[in-house]
ROKERO-412939 format. One record per residue (C-alpha): x negated, y, z; residue in one letter. Coordinates in Angstrom, 2 decimals. Layout:
// ROKERO-412939
X,Y,Z,a $
...
***
This chain:
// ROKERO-412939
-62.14,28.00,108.22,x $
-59.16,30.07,109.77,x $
-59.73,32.79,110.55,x $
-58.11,36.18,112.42,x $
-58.21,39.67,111.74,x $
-57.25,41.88,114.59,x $
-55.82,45.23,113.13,x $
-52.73,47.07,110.93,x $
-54.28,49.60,108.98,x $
-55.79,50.25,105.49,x $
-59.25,48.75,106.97,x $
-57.31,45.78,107.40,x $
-55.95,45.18,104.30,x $
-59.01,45.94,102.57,x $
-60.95,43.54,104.70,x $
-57.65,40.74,104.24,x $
-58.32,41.48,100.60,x $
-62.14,40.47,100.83,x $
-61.82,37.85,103.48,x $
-59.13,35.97,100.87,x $
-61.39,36.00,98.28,x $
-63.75,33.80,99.72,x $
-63.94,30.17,99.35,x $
-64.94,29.80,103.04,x $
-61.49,31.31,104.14,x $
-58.76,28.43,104.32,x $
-56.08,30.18,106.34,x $
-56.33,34.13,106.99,x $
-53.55,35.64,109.73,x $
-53.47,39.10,110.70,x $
-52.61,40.37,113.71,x $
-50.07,42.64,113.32,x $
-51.01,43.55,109.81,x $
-48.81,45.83,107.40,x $
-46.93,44.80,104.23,x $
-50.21,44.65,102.15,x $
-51.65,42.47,104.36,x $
-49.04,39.78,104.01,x $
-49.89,39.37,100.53,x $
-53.40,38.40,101.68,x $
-52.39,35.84,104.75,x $
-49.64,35.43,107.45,x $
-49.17,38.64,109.94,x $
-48.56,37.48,113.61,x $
-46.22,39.76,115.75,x $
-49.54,40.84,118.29,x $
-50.24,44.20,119.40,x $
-54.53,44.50,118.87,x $
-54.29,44.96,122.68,x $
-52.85,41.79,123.94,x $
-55.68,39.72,124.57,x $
-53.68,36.56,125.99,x $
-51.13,36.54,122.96,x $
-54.07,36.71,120.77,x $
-56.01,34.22,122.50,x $
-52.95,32.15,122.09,x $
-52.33,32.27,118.74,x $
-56.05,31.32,117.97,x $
-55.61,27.92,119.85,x $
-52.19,27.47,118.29,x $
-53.55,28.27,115.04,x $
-57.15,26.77,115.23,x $
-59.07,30.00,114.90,x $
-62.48,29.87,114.20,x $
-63.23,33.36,114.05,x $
-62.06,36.98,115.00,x $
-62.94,40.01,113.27,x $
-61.67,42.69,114.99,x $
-60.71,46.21,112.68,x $
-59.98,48.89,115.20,x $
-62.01,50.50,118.30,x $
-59.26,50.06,120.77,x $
-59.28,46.46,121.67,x $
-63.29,46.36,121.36,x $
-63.49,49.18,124.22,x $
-61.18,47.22,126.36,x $
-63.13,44.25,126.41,x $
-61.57,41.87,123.91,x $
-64.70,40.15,122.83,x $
-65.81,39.59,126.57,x $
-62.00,38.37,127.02,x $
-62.40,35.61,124.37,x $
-65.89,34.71,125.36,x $
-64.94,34.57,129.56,x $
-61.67,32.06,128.29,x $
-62.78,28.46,128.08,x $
-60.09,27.73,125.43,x $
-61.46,30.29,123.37,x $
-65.14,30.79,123.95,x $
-66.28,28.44,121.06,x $
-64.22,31.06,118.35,x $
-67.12,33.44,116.59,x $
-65.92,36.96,117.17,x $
-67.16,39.61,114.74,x $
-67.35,42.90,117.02,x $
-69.71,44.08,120.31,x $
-69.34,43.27,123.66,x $
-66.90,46.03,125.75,x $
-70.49,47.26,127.16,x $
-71.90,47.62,124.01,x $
-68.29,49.36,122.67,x $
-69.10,52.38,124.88,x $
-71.05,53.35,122.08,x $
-68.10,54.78,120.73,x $
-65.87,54.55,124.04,x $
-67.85,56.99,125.47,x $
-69.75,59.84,124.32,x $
-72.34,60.51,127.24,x $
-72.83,56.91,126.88,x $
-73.95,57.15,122.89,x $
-75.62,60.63,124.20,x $
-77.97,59.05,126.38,x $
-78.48,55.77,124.74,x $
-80.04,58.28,121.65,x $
-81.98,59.99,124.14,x $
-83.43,57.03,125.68,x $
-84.64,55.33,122.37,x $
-85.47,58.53,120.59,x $
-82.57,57.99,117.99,x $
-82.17,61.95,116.56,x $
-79.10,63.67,117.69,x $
-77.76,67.41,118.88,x $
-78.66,68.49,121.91,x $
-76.47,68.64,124.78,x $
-74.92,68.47,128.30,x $
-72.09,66.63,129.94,x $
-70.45,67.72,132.82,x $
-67.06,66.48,134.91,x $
-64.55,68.54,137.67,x $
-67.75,67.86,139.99,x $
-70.33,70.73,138.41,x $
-67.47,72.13,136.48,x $
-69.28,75.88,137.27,x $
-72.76,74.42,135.62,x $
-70.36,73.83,132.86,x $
-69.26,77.06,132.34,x $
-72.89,78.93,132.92,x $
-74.56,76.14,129.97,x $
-71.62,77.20,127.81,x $
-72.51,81.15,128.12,x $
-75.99,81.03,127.27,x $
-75.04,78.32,124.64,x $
-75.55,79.49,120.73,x $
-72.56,79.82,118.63,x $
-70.76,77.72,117.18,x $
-70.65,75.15,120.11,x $
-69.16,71.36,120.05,x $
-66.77,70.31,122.47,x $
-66.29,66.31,122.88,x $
-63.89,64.62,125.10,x $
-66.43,61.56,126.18,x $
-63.81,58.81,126.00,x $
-61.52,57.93,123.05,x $
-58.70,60.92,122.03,x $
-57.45,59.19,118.83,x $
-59.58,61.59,116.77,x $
-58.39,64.59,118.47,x $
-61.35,65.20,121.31,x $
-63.98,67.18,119.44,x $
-63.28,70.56,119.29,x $
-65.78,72.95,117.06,x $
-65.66,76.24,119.25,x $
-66.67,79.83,117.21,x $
-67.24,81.67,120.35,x $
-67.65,81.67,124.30,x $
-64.36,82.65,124.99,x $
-62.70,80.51,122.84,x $
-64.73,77.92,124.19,x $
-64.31,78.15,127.74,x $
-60.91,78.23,127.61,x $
-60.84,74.62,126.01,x $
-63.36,73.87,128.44,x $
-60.69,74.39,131.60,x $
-58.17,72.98,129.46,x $
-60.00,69.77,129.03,x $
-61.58,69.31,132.82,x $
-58.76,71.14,135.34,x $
-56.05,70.88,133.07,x $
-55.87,67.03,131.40,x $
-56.05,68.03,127.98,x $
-56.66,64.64,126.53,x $
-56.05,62.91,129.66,x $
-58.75,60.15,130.72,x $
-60.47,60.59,128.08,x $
-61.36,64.39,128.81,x $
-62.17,64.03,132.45,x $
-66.20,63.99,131.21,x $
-66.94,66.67,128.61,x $
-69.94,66.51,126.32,x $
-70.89,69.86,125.44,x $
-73.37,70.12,122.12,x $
-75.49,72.12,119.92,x $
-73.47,72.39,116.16,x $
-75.42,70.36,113.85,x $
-75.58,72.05,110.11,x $
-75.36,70.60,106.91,x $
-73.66,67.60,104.63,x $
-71.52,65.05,106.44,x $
-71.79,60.95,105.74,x $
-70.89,57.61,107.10,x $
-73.92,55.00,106.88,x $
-72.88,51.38,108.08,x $
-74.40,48.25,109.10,x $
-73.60,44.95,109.70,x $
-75.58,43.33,112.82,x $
-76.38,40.19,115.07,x $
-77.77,41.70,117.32,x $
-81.45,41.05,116.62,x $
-81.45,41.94,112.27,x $
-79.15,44.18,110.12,x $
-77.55,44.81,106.33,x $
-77.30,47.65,105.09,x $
-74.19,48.33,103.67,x $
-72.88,51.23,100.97,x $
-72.95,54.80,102.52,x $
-69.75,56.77,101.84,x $
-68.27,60.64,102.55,x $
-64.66,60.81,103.90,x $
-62.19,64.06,103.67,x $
-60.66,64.98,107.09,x $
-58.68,67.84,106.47,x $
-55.29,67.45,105.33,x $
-55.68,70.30,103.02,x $
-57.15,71.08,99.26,x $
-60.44,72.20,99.51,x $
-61.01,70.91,103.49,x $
-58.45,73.11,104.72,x $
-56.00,72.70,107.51,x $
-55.85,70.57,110.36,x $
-58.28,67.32,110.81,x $
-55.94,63.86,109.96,x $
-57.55,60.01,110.48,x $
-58.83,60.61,106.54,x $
-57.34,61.99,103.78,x $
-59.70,60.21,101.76,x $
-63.27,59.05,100.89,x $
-66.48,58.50,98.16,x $
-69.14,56.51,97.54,x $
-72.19,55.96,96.82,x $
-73.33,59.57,97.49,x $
-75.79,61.46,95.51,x $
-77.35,63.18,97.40,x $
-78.22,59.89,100.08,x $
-81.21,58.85,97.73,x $
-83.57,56.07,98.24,x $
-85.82,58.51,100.44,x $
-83.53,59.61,102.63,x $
-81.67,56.42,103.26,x $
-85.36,55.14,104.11,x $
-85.30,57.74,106.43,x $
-81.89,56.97,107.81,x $
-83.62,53.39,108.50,x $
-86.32,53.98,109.88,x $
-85.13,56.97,112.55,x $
-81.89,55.90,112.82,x $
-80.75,52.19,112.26,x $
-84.38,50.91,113.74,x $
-84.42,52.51,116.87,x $
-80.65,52.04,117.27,x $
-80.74,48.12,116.91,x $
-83.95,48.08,119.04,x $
-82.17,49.88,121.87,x $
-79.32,47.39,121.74,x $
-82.14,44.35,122.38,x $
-83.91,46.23,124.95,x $
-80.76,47.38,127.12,x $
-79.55,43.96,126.55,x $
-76.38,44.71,125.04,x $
-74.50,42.00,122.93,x $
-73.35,43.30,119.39,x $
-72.53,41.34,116.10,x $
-70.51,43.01,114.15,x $
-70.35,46.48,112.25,x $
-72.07,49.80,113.46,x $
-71.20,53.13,111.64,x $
-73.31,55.74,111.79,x $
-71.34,59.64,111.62,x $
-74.70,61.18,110.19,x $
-75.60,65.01,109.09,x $
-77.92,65.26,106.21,x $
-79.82,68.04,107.51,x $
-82.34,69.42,104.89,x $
-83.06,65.98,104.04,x $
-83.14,64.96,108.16,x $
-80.82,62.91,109.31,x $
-79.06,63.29,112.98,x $
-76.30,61.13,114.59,x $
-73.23,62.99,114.97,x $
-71.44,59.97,116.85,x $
-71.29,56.04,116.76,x $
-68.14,53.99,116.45,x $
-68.55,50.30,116.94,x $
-66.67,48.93,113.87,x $
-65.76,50.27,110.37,x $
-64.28,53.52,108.89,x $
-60.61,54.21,107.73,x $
-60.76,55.57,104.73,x $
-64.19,54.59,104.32,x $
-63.69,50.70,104.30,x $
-61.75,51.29,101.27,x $
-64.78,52.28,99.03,x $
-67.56,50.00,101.09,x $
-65.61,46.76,101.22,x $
-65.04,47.02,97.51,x $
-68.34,47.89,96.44,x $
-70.08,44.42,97.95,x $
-70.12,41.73,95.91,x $
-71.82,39.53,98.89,x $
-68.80,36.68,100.18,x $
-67.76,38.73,103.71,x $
-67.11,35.57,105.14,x $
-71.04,34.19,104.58,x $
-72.24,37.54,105.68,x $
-69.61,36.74,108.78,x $
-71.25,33.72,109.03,x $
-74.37,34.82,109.45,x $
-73.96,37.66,111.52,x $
-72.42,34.66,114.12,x $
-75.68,32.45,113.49,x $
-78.42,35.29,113.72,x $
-79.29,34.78,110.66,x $
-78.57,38.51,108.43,x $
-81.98,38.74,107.53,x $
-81.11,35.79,105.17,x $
-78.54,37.92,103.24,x $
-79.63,40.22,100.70,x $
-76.69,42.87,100.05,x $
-75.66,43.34,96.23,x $
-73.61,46.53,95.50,x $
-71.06,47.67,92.65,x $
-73.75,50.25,91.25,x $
-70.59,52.27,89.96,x $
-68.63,54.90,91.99,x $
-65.19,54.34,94.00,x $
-62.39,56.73,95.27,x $
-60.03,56.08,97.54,x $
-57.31,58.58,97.74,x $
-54.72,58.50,100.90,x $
-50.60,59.22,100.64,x $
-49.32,60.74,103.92,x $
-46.23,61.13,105.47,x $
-44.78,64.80,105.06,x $
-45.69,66.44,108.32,x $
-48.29,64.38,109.17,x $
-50.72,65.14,110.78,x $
-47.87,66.93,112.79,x $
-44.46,65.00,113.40,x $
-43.05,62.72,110.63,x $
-40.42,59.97,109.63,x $
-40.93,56.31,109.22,x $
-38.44,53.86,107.74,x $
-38.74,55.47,104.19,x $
-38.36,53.09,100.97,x $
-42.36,53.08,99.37,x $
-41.82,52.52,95.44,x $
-43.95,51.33,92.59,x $
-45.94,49.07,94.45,x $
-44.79,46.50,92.00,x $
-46.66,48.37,89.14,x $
-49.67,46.43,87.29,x $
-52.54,48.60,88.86,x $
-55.21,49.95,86.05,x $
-58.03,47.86,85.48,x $
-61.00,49.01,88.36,x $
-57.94,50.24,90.79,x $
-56.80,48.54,93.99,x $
-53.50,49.86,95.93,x $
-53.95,49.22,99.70,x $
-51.22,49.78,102.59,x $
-51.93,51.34,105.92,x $
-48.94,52.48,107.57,x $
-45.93,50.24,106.28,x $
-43.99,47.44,106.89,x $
-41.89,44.60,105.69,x $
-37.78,45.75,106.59,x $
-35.33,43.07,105.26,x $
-37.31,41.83,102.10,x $
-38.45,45.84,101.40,x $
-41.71,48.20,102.29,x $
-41.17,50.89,104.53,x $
-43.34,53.29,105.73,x $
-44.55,53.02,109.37,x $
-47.16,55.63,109.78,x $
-49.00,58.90,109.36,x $
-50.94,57.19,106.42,x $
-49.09,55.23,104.58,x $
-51.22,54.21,101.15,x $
-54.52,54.36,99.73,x $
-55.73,53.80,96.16,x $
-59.33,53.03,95.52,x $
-60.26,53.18,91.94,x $
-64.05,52.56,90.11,x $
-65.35,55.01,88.15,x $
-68.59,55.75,86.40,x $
-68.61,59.26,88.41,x $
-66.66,60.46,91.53,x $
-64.54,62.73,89.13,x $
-63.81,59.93,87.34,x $
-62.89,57.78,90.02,x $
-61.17,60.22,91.60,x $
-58.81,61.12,88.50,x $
-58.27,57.39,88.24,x $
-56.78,57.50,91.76,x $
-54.82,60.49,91.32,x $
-53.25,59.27,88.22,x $
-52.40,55.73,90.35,x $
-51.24,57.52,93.19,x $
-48.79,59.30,90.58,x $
-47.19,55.91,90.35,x $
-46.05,54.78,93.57,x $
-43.88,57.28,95.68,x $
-41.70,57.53,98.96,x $
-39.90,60.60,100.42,x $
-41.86,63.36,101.33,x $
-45.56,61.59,99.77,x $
-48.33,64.20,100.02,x $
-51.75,63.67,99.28,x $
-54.45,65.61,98.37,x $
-56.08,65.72,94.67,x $
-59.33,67.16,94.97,x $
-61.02,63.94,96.52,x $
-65.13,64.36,95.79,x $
-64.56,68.17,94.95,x $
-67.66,68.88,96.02,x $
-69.24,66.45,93.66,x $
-67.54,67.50,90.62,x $
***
């Protein structure tokens, strides 16, 4: 079948990579793709946003199926778009419904979906310009630390992690009189700080039955030791030792139950991928936030890690029929390490030559692109995050060094990453 893949970053060229591996895949075009991605299939000139120019080039190409990478075009509606066009309502499209998207679109949305079917989460309050002055009075006799969450999407910049009132107030007018993030600030979610270990859990759904997929840990912080200021992912790990057989059977039954439950019972329509931000808390876990599709880093050490044929398990999530797939998993650990722009998360250039991507990788390593581009025959970089290495190991130190020593290899001006992937691990 031919299939398209909506998206340009690493995610995308690690799920190009799978989807041309299988048998089932005839044609694979990605829409816009990066420079890694055209080694996988044929990048179309579409912005993930332009719904008719998509829908075209799925009847010029014969499209069978979408699978859409980012969270943009699913909160705008571009499965509903595809499904409303008669041209184009026959083409399977891997992602939820721009109703069921507000799971991640909107965070008093997710807030009181968990509430509603007793999925575990931080307690909390949202509030608009309306009952701005409530605001302020639940964030005084709030306990400290305090979580501040723009409810629509910010491009990763709308939760705020506030040490004290004051501190927190201020961010609170800056958000709802002042426009801070725009739109997407003008409802505030105000939380409770949940403690303990960070982890992504995913799922692949129809709607009715689920997969489990590999759990993984990214690195946000663009400095050694998760210092500095939060990036898209500096990098990411998995499996996870401490997410054991008991607690993932927790993380079922509390969790990924009641979640694909509420999605039946509110009538919501979702195939596709569901990622779970969890805390670990003393062996508890809580949802920190949905998103509606996969990680970036994290697709970089799940994708790899399944040995299943995505396209079947595609396939299936189309036909209702995932509770005929039974997952198998790489049992040994990956890495994936991320090479940023100098600057970034700040300002940064683009245009820069990207060498060594010509190297033989080490056996168990895979060299993915996010932000870069074909210019006149040659990569360039086009992006905050620019590469990622994912490397097998039979620990995360060992993975990790595997990366490291990989990433040593390929090189453009101003290349930063950061070497202490799975620190915490070691």
């Amino acid at each position: 079948m031919n299939i398209l893949l909506i998206g340009a970053g690493g995610r995308e060229h690690a799920f190009a990579w799978k989807l041309s591996q299988s048998s089932l895949c005839e044609n694979l075009f990605i829409a816009p793709g990066n420079a890694g991605t055209a080694s996988c299939g044929t990048n179309l000139p579409v912005t993930v946003t332009d719904f008719e120019k998509l829908a075209a080039a799925c009847i010029t190409h014969n499209i069978e199926m979408v699978l859409v990478g980012p969270e943009e075009p699913l909160v705008k509606g571009v499965y509903d778009y595809f499904k409303r066009n008669p041209q184009t309502k026959h083409i399977s499209v891997i992602g939820p419904s721009k109703e069921a998207a507000q799971l991640e679109g909107s965070k008093a949305f997710a807030k009181a979906f968990m509430q509603r079917h007793g999925v575990p989460t931080a307690g909390y309050g949202e509030f608009t310009a309306d009952n701005y002055a409530e605001g302020v009075e639940y964030i005084k006799s709030h306990p400290l630390p305090i979580v501040l969450k723009a409810d629509g999407l910010a491009a990763g910049k709308g939760v705020l992690i506030c040490q004290n009132t004051i501190e927190a107030l201020s961010e609170f007018e800056l958000m709802l009189q002042r426009s801070k993030f725009g739109e997407a600030g003008k409802r505030v979610v105000v939380e409770e700080f949940l403690k303990g270990i960070e982890l992504s859990v995913f799922v692949l759904t129809d709607g009715e039955h689920y997969v489990l997929l590999p759990e993984a840990k990214d690195y946000k912080r663009v400095g050694e030791g998760d210092t500095g200021l939060n990036t898209g992912g500096m990098g990411a790990v998995s499996p996870l030792p401490f997410a054991d057989a008991a607690f993932l059977q927790r993380v079922k039954e509390k969790v990924i139950e009641p979640t694909i439950a509420g999605l039946k019972k509110d009538q919501l329509e979702y195939k596709g991928f569901i990622f779970f931000g969890l805390m670990n808390d003393d062996g508890e876990p809580k949802v920190i936030e949905y998103n509606c599709r996969m990680g970036d880093p994290e697709t970089e050490v799940v994708i790899p890690r399944i040995q299943n044929d995505l396209v079947e398990m595609l396939l299936a999530t189309e036909h209702k029929r995932l509770h005929e797939i039974k997952i198998e998993t790489n049992p040994r650990t990956a890495a994936a390490v991320v090479a940023v722009s100098g600057g970034y998360p700040g300002d940064y250039k683009t245009g820069l030559p990207v060498s060594g991507l010509d190297a033989e990788p080490l056996p168990g390593s895979i060299v993915f692109q996010s932000g870069t581009k074909l210019q006149e025959g040659e990569v360039v970089t086009n992006g905050g995050r620019v590469l990622v290495v994912t490397s097998f190991g039979e620990s995360i130190a060992e993975a990790a060094e595997q990366s490291n020593y990989m990433m040593e290899q390929l090189f453009f001006e101003g290349m930063y990453c950061r070497t202490d992937i799975g620190f915490e691990f070691n």
